[in-house]
N, CA, C and O atoms as a GROMACS GRO file, in nm:
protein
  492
    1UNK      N    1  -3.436  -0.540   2.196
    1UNK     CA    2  -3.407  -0.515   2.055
    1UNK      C    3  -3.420  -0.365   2.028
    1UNK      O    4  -3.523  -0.301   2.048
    2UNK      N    5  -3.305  -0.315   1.980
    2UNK     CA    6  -3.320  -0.178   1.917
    2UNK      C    7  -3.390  -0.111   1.818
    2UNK      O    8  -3.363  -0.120   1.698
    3UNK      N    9  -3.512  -0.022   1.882
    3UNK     CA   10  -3.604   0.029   1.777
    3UNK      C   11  -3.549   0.042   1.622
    3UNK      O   12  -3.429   0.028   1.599
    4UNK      N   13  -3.619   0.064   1.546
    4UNK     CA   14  -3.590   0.072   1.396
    4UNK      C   15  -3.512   0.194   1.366
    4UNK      O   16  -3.408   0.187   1.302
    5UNK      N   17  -3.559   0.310   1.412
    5UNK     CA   18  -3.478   0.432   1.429
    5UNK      C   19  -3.325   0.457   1.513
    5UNK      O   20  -3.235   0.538   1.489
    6UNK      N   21  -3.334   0.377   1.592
    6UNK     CA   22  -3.186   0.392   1.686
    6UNK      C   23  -3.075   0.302   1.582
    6UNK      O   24  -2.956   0.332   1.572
    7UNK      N   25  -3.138   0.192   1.513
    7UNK     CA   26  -3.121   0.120   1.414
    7UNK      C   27  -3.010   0.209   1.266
    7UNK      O   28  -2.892   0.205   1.231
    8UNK      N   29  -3.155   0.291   1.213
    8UNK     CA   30  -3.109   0.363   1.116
    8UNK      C   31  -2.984   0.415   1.198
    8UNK      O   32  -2.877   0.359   1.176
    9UNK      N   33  -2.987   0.492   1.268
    9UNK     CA   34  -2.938   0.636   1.339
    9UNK      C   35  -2.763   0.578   1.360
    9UNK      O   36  -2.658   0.636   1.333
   10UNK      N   37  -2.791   0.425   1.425
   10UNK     CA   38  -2.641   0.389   1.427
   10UNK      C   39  -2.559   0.362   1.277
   10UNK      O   40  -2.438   0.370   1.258
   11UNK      N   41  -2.658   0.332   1.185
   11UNK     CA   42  -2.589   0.319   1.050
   11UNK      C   43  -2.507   0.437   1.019
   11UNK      O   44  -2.385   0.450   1.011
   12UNK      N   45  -2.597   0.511   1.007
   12UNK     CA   46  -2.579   0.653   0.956
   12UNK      C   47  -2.448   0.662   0.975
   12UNK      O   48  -2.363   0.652   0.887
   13UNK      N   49  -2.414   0.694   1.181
   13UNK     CA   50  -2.304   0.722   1.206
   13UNK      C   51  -2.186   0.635   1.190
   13UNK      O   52  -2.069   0.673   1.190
   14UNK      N   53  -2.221   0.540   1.180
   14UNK     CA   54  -2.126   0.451   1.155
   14UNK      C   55  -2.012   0.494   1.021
   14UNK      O   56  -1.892   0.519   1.015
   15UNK      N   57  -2.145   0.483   0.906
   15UNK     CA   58  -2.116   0.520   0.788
   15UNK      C   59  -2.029   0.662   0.776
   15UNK      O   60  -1.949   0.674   0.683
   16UNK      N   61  -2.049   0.773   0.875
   16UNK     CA   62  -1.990   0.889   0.859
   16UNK      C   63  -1.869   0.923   0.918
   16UNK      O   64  -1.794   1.016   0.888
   17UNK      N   65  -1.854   0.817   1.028
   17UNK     CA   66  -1.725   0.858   1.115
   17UNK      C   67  -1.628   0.762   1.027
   17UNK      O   68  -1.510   0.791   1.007
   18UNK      N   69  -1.692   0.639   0.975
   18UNK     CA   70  -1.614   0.554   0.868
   18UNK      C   71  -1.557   0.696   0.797
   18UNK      O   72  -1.464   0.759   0.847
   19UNK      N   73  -1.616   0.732   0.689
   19UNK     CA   74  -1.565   0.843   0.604
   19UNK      C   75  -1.467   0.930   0.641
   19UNK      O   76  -1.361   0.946   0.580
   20UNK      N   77  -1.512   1.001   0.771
   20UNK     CA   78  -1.443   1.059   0.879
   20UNK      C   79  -1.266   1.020   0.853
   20UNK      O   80  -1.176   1.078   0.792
   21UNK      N   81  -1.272   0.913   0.920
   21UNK     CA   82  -1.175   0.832   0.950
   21UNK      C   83  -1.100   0.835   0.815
   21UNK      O   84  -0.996   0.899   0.808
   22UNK      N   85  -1.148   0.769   0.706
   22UNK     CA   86  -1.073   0.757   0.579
   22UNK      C   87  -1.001   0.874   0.475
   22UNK      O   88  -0.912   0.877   0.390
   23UNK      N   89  -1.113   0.980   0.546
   23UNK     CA   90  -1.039   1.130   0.479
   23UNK      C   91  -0.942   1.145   0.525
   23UNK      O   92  -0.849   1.163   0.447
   24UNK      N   93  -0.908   1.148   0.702
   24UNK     CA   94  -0.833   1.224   0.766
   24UNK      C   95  -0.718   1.138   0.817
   24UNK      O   96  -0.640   1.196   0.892
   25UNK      N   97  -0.701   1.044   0.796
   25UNK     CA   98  -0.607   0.975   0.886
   25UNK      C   99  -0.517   0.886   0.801
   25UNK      O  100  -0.581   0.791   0.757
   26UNK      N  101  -0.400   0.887   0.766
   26UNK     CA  102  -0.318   0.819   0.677
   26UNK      C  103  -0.303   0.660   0.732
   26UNK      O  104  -0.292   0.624   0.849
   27UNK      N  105  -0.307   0.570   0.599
   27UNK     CA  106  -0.302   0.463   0.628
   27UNK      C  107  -0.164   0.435   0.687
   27UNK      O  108  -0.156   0.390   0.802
   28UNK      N  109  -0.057   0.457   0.615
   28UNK     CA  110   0.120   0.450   0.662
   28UNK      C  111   0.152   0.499   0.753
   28UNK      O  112   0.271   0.501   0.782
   29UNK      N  113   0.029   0.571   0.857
   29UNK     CA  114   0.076   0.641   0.968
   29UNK      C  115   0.008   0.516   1.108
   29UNK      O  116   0.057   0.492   1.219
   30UNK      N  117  -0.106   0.463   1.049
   30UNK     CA  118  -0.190   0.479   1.184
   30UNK      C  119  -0.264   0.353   1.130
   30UNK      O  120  -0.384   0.352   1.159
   31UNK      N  121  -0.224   0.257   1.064
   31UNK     CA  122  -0.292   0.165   0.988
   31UNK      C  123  -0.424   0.168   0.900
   31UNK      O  124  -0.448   0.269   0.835
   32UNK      N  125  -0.500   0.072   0.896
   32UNK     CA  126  -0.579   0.048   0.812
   32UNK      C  127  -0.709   0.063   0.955
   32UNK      O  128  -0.729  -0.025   1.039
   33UNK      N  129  -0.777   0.191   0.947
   33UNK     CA  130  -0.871   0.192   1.059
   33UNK      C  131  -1.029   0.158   1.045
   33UNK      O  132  -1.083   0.247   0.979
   34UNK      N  133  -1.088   0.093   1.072
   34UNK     CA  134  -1.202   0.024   1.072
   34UNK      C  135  -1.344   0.014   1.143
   34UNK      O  136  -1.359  -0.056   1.243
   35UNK      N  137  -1.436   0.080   1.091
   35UNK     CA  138  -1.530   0.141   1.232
   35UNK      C  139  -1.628  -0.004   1.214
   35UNK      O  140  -1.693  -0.008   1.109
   36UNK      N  141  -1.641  -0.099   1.291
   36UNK     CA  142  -1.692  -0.245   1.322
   36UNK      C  143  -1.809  -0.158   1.324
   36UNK      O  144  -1.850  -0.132   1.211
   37UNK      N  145  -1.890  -0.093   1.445
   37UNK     CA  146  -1.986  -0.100   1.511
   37UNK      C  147  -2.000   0.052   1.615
   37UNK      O  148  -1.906   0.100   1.679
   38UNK      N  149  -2.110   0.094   1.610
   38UNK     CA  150  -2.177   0.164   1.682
   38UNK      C  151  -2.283   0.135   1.758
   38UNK      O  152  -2.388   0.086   1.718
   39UNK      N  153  -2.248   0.176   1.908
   39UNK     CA  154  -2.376   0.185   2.002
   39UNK      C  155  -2.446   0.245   2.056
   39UNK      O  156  -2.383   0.276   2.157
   40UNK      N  157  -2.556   0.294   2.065
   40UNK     CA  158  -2.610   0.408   2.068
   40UNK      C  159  -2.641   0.401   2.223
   40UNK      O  160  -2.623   0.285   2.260
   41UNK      N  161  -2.685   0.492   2.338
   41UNK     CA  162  -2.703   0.556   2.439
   41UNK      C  163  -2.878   0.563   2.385
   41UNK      O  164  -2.911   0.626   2.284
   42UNK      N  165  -2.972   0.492   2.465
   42UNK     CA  166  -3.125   0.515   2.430
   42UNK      C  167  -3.205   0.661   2.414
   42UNK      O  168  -3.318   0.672   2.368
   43UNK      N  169  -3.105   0.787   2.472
   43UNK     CA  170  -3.149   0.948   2.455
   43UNK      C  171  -3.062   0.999   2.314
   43UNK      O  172  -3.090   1.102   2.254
   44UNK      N  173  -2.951   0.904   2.275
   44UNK     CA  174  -2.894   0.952   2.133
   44UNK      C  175  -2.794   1.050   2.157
   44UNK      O  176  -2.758   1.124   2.067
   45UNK      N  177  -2.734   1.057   2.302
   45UNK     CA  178  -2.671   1.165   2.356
   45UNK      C  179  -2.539   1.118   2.354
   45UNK      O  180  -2.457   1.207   2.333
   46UNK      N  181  -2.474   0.958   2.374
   46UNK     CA  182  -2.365   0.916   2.374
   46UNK      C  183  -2.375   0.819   2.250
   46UNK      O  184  -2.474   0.765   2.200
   47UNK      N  185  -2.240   0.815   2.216
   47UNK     CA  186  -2.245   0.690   2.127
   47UNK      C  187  -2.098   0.581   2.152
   47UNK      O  188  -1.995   0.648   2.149
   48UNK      N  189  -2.079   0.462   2.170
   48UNK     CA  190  -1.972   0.384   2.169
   48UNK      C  191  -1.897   0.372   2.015
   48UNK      O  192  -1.978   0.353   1.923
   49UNK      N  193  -1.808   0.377   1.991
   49UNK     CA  194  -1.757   0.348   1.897
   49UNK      C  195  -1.652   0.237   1.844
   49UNK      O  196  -1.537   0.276   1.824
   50UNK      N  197  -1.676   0.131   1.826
   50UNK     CA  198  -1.599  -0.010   1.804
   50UNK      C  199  -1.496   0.024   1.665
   50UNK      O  200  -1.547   0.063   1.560
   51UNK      N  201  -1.362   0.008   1.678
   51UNK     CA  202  -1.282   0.038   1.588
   51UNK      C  203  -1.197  -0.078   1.582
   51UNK      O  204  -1.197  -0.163   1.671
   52UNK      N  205  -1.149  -0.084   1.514
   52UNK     CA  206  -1.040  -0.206   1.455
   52UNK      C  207  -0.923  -0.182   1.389
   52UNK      O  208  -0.946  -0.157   1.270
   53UNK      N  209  -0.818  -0.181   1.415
   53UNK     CA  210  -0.655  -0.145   1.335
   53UNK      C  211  -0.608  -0.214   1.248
   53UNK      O  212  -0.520  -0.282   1.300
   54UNK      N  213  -0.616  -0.233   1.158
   54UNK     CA  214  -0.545  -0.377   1.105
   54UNK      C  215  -0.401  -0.292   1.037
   54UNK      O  216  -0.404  -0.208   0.947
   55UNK      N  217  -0.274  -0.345   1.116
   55UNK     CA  218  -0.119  -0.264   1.128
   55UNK      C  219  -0.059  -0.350   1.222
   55UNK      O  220  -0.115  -0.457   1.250
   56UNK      N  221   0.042  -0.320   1.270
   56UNK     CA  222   0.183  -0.334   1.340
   56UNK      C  223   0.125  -0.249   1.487
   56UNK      O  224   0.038  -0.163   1.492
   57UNK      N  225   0.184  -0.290   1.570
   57UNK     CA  226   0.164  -0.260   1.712
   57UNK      C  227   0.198  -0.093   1.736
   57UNK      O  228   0.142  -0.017   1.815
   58UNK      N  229   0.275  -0.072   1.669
   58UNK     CA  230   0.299   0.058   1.692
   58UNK      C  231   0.141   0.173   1.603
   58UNK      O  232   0.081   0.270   1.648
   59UNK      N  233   0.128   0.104   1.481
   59UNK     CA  234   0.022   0.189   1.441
   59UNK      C  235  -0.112   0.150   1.468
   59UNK      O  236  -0.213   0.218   1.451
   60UNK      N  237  -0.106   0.063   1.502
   60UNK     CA  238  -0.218   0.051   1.642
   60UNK      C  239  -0.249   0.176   1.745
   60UNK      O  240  -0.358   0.233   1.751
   61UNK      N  241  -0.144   0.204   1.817
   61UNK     CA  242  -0.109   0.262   1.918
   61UNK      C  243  -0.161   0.399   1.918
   61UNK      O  244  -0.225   0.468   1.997
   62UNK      N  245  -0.093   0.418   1.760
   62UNK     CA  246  -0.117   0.572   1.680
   62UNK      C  247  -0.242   0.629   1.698
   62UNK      O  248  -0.283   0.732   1.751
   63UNK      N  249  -0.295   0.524   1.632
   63UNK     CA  250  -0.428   0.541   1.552
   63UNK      C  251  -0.524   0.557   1.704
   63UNK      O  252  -0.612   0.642   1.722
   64UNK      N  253  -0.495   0.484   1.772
   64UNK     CA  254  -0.571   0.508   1.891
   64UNK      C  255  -0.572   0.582   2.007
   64UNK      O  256  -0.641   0.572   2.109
   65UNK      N  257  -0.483   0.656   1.975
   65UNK     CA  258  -0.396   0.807   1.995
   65UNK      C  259  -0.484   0.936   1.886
   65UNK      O  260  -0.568   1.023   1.908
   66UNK      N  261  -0.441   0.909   1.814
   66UNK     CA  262  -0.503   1.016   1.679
   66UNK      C  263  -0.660   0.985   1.713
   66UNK      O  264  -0.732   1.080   1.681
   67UNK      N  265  -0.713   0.902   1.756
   67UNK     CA  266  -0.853   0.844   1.747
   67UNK      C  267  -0.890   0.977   1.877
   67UNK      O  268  -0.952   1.072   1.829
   68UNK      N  269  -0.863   0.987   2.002
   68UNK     CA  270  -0.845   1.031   2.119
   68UNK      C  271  -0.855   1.166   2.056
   68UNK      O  272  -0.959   1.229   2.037
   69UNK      N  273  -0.707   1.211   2.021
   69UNK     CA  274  -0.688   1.360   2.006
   69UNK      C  275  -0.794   1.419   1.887
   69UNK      O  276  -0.793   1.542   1.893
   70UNK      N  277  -0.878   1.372   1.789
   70UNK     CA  278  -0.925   1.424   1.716
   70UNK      C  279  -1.052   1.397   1.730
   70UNK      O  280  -1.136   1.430   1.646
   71UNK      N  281  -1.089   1.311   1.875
   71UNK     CA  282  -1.220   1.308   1.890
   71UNK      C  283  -1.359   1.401   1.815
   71UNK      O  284  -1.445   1.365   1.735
   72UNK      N  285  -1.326   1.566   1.901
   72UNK     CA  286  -1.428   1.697   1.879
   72UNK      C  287  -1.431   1.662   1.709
   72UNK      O  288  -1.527   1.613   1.649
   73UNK      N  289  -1.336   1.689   1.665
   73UNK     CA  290  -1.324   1.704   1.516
   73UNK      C  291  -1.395   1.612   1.427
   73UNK      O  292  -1.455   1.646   1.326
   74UNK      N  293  -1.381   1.471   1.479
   74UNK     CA  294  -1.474   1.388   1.423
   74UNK      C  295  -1.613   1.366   1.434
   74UNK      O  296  -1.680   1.299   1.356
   75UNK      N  297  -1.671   1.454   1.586
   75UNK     CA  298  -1.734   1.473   1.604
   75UNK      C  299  -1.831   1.547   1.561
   75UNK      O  300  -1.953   1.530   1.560
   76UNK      N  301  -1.752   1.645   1.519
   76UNK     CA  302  -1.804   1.805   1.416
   76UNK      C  303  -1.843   1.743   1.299
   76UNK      O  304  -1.946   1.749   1.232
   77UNK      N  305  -1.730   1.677   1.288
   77UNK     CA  306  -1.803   1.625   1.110
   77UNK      C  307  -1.944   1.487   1.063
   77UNK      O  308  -2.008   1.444   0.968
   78UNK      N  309  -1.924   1.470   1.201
   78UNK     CA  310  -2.066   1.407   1.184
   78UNK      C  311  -2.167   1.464   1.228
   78UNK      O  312  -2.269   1.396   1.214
   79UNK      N  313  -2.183   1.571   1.280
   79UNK     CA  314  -2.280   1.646   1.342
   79UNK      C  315  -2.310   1.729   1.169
   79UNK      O  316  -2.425   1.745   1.128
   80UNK      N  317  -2.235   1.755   1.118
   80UNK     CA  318  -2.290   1.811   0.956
   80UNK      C  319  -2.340   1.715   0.902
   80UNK      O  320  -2.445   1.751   0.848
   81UNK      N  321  -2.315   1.577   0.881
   81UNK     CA  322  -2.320   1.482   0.839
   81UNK      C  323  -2.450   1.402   0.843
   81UNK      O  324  -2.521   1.370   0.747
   82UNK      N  325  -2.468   1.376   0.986
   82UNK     CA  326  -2.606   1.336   0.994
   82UNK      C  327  -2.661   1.472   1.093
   82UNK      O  328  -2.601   1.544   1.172
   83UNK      N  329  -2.792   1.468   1.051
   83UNK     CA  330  -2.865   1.605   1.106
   83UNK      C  331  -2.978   1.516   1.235
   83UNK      O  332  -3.081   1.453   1.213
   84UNK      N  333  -2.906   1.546   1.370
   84UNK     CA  334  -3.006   1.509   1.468
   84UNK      C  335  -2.963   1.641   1.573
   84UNK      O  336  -2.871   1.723   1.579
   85UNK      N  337  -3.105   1.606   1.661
   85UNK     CA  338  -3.125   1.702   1.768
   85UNK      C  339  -2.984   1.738   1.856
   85UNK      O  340  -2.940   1.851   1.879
   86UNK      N  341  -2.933   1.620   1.894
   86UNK     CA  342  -2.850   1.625   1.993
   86UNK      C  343  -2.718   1.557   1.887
   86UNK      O  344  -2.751   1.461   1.816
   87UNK      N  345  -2.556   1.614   1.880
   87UNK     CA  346  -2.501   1.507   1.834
   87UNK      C  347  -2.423   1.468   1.899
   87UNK      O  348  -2.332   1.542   1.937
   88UNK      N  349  -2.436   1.267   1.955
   88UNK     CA  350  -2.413   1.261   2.014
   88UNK      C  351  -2.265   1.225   2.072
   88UNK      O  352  -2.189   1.166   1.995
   89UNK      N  353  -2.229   1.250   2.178
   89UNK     CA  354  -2.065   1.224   2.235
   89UNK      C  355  -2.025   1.089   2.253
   89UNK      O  356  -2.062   1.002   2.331
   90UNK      N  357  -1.873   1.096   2.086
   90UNK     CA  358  -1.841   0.948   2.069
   90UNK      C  359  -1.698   0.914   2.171
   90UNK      O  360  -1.611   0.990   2.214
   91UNK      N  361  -1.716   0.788   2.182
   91UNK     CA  362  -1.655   0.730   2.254
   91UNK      C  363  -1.604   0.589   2.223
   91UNK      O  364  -1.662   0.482   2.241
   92UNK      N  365  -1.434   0.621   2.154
   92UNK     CA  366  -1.364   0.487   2.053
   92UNK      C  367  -1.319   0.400   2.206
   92UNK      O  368  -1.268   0.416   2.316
   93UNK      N  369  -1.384   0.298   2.113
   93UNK     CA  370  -1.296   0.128   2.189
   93UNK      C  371  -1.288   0.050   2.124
   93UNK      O  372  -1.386   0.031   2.051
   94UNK      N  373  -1.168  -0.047   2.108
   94UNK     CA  374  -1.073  -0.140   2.034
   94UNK      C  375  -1.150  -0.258   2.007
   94UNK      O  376  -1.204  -0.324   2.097
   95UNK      N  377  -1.155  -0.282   1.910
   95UNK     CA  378  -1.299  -0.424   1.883
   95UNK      C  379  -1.171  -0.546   1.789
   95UNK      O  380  -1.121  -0.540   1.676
   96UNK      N  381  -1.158  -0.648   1.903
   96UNK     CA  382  -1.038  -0.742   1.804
   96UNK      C  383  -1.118  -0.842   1.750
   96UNK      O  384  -1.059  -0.950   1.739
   97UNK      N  385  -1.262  -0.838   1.705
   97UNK     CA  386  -1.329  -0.871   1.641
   97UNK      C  387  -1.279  -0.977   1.502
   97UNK      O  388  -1.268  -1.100   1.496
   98UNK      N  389  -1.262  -0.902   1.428
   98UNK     CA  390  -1.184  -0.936   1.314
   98UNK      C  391  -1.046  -1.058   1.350
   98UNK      O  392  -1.031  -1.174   1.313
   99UNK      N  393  -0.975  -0.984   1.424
   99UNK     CA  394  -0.843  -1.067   1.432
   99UNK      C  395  -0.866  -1.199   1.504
   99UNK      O  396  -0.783  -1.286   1.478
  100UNK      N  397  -0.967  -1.232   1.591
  100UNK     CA  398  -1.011  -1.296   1.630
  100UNK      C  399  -1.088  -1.422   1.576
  100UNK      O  400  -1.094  -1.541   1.609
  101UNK      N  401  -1.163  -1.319   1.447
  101UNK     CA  402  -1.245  -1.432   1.349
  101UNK      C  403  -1.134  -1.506   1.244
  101UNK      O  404  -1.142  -1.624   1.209
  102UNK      N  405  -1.022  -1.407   1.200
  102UNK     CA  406  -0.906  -1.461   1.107
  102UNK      C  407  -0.815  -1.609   1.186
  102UNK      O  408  -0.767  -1.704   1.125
  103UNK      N  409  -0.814  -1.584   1.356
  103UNK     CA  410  -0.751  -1.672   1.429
  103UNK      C  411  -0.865  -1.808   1.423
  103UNK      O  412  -0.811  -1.916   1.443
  104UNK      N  413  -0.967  -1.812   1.405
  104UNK     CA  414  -1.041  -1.916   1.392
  104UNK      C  415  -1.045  -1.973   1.288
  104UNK      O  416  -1.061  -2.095   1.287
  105UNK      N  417  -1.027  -1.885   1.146
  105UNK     CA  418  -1.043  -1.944   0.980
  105UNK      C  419  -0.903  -2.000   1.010
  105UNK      O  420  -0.919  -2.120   0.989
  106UNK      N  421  -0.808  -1.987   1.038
  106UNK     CA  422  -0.693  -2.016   1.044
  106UNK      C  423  -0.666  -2.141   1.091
  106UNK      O  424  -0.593  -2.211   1.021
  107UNK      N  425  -0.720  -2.198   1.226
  107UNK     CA  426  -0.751  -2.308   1.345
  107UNK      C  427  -0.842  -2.383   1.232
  107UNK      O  428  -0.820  -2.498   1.195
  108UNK      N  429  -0.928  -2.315   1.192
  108UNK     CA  430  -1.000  -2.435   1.108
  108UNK      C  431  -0.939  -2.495   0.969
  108UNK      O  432  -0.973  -2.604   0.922
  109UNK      N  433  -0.851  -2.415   0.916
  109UNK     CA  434  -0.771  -2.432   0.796
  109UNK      C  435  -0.678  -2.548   0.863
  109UNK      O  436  -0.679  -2.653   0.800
  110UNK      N  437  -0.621  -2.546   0.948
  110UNK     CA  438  -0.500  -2.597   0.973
  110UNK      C  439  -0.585  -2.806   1.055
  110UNK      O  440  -0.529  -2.915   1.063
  111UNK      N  441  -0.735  -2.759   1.096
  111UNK     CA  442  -0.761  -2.870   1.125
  111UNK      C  443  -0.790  -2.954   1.006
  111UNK      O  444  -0.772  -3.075   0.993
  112UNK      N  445  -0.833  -2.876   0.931
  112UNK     CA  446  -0.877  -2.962   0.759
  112UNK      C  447  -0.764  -3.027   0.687
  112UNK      O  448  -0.770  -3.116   0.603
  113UNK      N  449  -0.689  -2.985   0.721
  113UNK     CA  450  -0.575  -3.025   0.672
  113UNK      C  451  -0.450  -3.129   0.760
  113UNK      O  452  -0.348  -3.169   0.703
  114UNK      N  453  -0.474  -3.153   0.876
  114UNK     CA  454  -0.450  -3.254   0.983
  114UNK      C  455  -0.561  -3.366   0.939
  114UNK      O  456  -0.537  -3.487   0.939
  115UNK      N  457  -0.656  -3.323   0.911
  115UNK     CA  458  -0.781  -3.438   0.891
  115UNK      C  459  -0.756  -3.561   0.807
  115UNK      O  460  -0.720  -3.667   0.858
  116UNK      N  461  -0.773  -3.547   0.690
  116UNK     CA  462  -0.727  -3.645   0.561
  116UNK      C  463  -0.568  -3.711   0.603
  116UNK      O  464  -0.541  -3.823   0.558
  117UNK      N  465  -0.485  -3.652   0.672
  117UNK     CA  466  -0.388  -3.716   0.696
  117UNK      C  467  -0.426  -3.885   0.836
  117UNK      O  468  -0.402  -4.005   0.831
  118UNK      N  469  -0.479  -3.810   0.922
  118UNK     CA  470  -0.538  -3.866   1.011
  118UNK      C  471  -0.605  -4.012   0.960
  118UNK      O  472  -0.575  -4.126   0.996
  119UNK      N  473  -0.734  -3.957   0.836
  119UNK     CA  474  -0.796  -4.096   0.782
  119UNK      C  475  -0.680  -4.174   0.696
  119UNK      O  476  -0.674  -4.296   0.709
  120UNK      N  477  -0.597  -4.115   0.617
  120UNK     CA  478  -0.580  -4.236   0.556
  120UNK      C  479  -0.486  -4.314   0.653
  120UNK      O  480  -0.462  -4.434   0.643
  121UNK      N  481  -0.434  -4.231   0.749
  121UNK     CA  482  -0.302  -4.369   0.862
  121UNK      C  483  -0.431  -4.466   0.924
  121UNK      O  484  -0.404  -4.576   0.972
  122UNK      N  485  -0.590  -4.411   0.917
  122UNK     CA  486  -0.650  -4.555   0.987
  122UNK      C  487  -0.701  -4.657   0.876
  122UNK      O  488  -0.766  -4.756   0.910
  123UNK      N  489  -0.671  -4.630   0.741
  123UNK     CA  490  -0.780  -4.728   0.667
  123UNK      C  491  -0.642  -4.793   0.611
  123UNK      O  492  -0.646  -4.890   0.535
   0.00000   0.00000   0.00000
């Protein structure tokens, strides 16, 4: 379990590269970009970064392109952002999290509704 501080520390960044992200990056370009989750490195030196697209395949693509090329930059701005010793080096990966949970509300919508048909052909 992650100390209380590595805790805070991932909020923080979470919260700032979110911002990050929403200043700098057009939705009509690169979709609707989504920071799920941060993981921290136990020295605070690396960090994982879980992102999510919600768009069309192509601005998917973008965004995770633009994500790449503007790494330093987003980097910079969380290093003003939150004030630690070391800030640490992020590192975006694709979290289909979401689309995944919508494919299940969906599976379950569609069984609820097979259901009641089901009982009344047995009674």
């Amino acid at each position: 379990m992650p100390s209380h501080r590595l805790q805070r520390v991932r909020e923080l960044l979470k919260r700032e590269i979110g911002e990050a992200v929403r200043r700098d990056f057009d939705v009509n370009d690169c979709g609707l970009i989504s920071v799920n989750d941060v993981d921290m490195a136990g020295d605070l030196k690396s960090a994982t970064v879980y992102i999510s697209v919600l768009g069309n395949a192509d601005q998917q693509k973008r965004a995770f392109q633009r994500l790449a090329e503007h790494r330093a930059r987003i980097q910079g701005l969380v290093a003003r952002g939150v004030v630690l010793k070391f800030t640490p080096t992020l590192k975006f990966v694709g979290d289909d999290s979401i689309v995944r949970g919508n494919r299940v509300l969906q599976i379950i919508e569609e069984l609820e509704k097979a259901a009641p048909a089901g009982r009344d052909a047995e009674e």
